[in-house]
DODOMI-478068 format. One record per atom (N, C-alpha, C, CB): residue in three letters; residue number from 1; x, y, z. Coordinates in steps of 0.001 Angstrom, whole numbers. Last residue first. Glycine has a CB too. Layout:
BEGIN
<"ALA"; NUM; <X; Y; Z>>
...
This chain:
BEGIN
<"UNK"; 86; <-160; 12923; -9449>>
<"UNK"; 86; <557; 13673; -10885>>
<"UNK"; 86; <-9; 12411; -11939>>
<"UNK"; 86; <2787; 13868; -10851>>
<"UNK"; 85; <-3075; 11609; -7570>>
<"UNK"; 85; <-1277; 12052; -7870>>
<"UNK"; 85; <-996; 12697; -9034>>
<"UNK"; 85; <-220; 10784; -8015>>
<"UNK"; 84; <-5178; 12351; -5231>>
<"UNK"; 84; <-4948; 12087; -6249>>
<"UNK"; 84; <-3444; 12661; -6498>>
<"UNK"; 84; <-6010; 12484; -7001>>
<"UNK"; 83; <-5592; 11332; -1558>>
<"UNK"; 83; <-5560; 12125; -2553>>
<"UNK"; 83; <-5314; 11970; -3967>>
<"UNK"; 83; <-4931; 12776; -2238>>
<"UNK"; 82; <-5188; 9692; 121>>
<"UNK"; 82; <-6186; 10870; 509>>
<"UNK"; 82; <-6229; 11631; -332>>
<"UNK"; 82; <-5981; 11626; 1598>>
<"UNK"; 81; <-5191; 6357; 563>>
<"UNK"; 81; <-5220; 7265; 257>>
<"UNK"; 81; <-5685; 8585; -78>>
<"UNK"; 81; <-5042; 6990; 40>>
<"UNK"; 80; <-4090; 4514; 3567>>
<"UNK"; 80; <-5126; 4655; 3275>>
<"UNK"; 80; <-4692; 6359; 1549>>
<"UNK"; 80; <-6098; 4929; 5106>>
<"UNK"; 79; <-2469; 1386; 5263>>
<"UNK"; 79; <-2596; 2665; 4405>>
<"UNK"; 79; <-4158; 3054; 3608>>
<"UNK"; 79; <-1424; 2458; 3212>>
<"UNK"; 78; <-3130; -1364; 5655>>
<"UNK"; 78; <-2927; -155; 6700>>
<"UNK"; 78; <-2959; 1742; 6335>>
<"UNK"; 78; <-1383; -518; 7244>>
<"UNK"; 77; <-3047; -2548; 3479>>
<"UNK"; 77; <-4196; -2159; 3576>>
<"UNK"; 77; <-4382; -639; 4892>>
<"UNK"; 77; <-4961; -3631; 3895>>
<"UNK"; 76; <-1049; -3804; 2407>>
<"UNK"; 76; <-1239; -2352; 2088>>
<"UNK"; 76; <-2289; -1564; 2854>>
<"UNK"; 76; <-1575; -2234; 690>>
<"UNK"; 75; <1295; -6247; 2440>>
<"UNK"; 75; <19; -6033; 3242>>
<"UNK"; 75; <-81; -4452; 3042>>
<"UNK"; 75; <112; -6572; 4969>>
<"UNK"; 74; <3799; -6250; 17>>
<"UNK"; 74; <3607; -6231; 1313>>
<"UNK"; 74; <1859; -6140; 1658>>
<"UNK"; 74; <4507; -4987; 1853>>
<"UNK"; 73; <4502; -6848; -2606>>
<"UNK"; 73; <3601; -8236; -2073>>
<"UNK"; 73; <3465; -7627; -587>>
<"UNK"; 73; <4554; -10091; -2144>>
<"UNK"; 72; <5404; -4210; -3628>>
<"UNK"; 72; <4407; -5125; -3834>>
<"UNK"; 72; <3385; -5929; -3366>>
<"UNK"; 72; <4740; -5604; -4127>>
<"UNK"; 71; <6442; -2560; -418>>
<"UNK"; 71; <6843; -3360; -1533>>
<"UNK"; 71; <5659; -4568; -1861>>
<"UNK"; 71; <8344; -4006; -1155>>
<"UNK"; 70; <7435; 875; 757>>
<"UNK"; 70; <6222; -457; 483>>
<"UNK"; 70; <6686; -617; -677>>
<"UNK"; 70; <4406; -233; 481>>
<"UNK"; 69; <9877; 2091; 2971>>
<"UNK"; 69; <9698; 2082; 1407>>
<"UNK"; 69; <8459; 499; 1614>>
<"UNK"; 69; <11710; 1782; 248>>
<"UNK"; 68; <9531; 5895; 4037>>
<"UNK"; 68; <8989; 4339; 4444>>
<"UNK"; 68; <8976; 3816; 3086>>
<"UNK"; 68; <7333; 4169; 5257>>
<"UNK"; 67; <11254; 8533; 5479>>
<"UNK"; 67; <10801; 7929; 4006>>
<"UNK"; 67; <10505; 6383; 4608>>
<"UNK"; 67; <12244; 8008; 2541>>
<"UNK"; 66; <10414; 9784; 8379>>
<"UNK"; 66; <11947; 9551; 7592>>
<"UNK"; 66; <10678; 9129; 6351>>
<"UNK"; 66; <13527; 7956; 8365>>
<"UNK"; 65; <9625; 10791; 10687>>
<"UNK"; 65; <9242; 11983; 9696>>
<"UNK"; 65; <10557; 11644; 8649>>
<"UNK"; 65; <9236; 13836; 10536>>
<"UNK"; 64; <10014; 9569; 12972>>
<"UNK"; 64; <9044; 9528; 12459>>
<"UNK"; 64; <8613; 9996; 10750>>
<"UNK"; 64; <8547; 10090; 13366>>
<"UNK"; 63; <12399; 10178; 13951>>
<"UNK"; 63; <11842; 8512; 13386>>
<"UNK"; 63; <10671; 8410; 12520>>
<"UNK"; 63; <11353; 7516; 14637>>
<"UNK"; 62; <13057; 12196; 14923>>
<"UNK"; 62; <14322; 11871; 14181>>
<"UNK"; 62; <13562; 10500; 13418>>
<"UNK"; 62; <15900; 11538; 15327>>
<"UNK"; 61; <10573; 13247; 15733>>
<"UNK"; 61; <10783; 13830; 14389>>
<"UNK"; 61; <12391; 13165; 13876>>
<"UNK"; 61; <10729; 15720; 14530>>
<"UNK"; 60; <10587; 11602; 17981>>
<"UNK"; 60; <9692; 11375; 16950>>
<"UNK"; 60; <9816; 11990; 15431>>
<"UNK"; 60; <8547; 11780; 17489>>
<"UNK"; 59; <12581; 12247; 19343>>
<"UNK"; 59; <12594; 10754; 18817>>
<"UNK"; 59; <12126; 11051; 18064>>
<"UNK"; 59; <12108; 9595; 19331>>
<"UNK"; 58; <12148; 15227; 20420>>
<"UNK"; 58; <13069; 14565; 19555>>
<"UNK"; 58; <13314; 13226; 19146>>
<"UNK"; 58; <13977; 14816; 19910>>
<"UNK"; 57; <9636; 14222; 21835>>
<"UNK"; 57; <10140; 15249; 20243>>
<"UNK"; 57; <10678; 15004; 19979>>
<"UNK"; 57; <10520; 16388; 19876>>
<"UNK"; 56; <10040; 12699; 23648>>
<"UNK"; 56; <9109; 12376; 22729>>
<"UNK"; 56; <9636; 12676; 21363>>
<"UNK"; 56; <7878; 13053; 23010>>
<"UNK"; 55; <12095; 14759; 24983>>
<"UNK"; 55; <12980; 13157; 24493>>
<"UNK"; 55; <11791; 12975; 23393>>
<"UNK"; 55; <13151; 11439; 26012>>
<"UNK"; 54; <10353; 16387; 26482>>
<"UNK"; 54; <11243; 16842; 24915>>
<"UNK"; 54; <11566; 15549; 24100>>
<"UNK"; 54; <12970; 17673; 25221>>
<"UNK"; 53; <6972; 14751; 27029>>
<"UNK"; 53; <8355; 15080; 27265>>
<"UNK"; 53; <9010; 15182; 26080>>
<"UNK"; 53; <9028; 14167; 28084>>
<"UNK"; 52; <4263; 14219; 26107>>
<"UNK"; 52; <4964; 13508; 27490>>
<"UNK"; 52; <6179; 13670; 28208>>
<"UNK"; 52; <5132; 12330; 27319>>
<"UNK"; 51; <3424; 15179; 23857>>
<"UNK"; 51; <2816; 15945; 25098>>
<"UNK"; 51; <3574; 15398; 26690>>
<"UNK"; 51; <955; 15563; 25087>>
<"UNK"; 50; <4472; 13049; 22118>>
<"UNK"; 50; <4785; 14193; 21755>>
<"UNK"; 50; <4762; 14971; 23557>>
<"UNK"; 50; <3610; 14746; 20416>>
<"UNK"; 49; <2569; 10101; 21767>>
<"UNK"; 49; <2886; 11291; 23356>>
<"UNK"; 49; <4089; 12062; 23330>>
<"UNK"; 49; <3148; 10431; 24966>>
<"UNK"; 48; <1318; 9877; 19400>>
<"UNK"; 48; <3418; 8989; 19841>>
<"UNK"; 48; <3569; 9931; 20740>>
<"UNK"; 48; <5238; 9037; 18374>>
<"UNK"; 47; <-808; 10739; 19643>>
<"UNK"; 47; <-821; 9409; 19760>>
<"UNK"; 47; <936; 9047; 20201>>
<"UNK"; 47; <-1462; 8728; 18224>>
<"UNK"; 46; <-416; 13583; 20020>>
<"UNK"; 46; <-670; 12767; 20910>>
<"UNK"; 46; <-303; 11433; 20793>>
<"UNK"; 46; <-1760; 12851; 21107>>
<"UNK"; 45; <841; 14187; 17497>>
<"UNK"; 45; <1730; 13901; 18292>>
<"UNK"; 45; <865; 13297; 20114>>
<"UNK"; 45; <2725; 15410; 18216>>
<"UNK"; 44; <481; 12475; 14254>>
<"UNK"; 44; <11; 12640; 15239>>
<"UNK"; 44; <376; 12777; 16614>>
<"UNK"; 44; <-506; 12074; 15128>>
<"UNK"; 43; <2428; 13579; 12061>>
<"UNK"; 43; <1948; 12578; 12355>>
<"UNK"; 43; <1469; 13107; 14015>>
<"UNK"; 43; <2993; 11341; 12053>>
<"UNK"; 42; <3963; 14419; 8371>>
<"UNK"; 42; <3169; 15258; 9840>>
<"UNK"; 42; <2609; 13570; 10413>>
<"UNK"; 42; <1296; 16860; 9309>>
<"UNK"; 41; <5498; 13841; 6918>>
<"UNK"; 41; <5896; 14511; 6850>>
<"UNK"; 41; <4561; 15014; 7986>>
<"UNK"; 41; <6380; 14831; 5561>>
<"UNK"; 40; <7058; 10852; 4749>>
<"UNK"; 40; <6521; 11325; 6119>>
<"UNK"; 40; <6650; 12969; 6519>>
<"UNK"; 40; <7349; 10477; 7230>>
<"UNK"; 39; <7300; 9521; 1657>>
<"UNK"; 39; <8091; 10402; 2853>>
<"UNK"; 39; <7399; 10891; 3795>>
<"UNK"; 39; <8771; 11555; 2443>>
<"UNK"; 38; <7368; 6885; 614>>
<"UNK"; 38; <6420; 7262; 1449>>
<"UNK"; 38; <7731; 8478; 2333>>
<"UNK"; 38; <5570; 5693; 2405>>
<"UNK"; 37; <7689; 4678; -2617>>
<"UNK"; 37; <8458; 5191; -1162>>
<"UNK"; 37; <7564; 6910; -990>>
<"UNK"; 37; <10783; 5388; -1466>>
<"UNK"; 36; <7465; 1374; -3515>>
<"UNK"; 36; <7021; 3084; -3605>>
<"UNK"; 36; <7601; 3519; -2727>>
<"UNK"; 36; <5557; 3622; -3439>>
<"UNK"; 35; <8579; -1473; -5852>>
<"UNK"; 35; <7729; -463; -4764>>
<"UNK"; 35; <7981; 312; -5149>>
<"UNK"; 35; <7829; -278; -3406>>
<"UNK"; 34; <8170; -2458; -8407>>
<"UNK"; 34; <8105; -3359; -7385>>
<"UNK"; 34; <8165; -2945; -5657>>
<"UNK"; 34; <9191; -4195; -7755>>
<"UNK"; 33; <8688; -382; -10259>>
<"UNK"; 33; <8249; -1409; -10799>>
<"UNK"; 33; <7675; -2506; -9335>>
<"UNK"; 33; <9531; -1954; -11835>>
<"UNK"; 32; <8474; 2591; -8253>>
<"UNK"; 32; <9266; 2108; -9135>>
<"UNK"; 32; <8296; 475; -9318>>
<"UNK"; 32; <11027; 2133; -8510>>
<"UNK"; 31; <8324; 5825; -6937>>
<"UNK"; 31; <6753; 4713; -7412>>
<"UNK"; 31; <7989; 4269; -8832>>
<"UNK"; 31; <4396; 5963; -8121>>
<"UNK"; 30; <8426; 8299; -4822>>
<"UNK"; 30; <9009; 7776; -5845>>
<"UNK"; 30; <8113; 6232; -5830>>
<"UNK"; 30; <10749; 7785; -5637>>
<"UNK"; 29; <6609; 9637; -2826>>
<"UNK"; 29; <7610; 10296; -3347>>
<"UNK"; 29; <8703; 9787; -4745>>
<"UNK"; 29; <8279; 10462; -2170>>
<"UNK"; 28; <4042; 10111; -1562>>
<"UNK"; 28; <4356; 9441; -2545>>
<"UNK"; 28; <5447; 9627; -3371>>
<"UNK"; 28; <3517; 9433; -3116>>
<"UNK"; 27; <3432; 11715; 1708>>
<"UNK"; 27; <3780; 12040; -6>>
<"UNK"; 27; <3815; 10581; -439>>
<"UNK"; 27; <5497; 12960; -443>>
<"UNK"; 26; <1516; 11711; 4268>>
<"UNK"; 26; <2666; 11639; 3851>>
<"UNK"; 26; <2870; 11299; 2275>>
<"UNK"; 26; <3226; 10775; 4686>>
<"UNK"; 25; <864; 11589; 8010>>
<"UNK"; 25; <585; 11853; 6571>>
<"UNK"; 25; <2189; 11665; 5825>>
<"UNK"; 25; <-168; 13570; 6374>>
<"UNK"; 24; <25; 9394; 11041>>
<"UNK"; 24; <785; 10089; 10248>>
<"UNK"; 24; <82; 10505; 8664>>
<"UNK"; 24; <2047; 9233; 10186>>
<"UNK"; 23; <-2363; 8746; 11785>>
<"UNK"; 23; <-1547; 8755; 12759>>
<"UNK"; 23; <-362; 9329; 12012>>
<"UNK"; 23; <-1394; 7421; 13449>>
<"UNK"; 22; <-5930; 8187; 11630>>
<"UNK"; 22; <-4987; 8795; 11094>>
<"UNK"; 22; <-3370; 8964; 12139>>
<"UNK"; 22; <-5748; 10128; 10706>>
<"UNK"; 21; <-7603; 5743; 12529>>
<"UNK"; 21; <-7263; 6587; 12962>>
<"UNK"; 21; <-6022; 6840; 12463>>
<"UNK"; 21; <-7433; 6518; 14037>>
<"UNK"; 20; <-9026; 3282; 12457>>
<"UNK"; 20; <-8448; 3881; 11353>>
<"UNK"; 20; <-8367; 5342; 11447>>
<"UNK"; 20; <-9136; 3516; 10210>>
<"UNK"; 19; <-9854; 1108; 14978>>
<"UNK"; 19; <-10165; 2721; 14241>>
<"UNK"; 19; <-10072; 3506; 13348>>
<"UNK"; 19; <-9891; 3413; 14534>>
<"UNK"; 18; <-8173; -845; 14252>>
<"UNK"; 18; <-9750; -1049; 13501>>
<"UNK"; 18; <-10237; 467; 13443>>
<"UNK"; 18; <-11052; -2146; 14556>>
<"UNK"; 17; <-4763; 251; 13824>>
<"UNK"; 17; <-5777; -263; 14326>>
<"UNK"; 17; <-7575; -268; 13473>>
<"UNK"; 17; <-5638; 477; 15607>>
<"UNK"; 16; <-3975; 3702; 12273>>
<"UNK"; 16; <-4017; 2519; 13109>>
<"UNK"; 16; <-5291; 1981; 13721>>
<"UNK"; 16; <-3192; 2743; 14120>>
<"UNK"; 15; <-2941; 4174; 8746>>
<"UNK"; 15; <-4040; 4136; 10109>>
<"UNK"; 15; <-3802; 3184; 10733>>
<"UNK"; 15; <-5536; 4041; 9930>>
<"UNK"; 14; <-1346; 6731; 7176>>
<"UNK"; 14; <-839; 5664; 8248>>
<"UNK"; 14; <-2220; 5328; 8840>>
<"UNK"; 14; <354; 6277; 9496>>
<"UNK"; 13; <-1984; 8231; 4572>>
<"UNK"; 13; <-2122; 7994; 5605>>
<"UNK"; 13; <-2245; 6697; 5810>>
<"UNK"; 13; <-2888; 8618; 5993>>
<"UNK"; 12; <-1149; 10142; 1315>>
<"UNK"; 12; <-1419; 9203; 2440>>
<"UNK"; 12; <-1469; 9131; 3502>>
<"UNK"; 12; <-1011; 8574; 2522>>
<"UNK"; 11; <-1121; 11884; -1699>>
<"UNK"; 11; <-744; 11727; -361>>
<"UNK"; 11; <-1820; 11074; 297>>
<"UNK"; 11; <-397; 12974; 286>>
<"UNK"; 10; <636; 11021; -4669>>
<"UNK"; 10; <-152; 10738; -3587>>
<"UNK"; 10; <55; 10925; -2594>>
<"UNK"; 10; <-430; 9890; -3458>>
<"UNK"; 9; <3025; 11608; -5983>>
<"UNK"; 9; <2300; 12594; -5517>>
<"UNK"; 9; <887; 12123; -4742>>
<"UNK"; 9; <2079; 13466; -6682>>
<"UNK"; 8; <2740; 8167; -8184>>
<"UNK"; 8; <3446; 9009; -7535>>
<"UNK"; 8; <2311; 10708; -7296>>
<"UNK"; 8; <4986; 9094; -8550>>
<"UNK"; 7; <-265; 6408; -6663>>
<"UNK"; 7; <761; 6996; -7731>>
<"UNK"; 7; <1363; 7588; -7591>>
<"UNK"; 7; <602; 7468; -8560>>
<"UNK"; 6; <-1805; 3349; -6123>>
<"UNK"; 6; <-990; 4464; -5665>>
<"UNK"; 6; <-433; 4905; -6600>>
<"UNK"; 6; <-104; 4265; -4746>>
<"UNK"; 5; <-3055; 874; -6875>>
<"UNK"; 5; <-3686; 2190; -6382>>
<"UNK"; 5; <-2694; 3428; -6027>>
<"UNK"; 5; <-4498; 1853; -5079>>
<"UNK"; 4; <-1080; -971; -7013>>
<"UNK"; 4; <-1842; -732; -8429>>
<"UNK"; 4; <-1944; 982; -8161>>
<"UNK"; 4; <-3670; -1726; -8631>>
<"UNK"; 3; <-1480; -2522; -4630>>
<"UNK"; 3; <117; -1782; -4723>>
<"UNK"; 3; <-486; -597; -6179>>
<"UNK"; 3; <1914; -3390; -5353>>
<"UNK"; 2; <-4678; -1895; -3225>>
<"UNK"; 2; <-3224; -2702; -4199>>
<"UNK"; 2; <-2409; -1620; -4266>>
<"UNK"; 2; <-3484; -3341; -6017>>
<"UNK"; 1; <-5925; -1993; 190>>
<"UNK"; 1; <-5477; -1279; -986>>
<"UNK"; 1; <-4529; -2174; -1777>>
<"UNK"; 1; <-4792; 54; -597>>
């Protein structure tokens, strides 16, 4: 993906690996000249073994479910978009 492709109110996804297996979702929350920022807001709790113990939970929603900021020249491709923006 280009930095180009995203707009604000896009929502996204995290994929991992060649599977491109969905592993988090997540907004488009602000879209400035040289990045964007990604608020997190559901992610896969098998994959971050949620199912393995409370400690899981509570890591995952203190880490998981923060704002991610992408910048221009970063590698995009991990991302995927699932939707159209404002």
């Amino acid at each position: 993906m280009k930095y180009n492709d995203f707009k604000l109110g896009n929502i996204v996804s995290l994929k991992f690996s060649k599977q491109f297996k969905k592993i988090k979702v997540g907004i488009v929350t602000a879209l400035k000249k040289d990045h964007f920022i990604v608020k997190w807001i559901w992610y896969d709790k098998l994959f971050f073994l949620e199912d393995r113990g409370e400690v899981f939970n509570e890591l995952n929603h203190k880490y998981l479910l923060t704002e991610t900021t992408y910048y221009e020249d970063e590698y995009l491709d991990c991302l995927e978009i699932l939707s159209c923006g404002f």
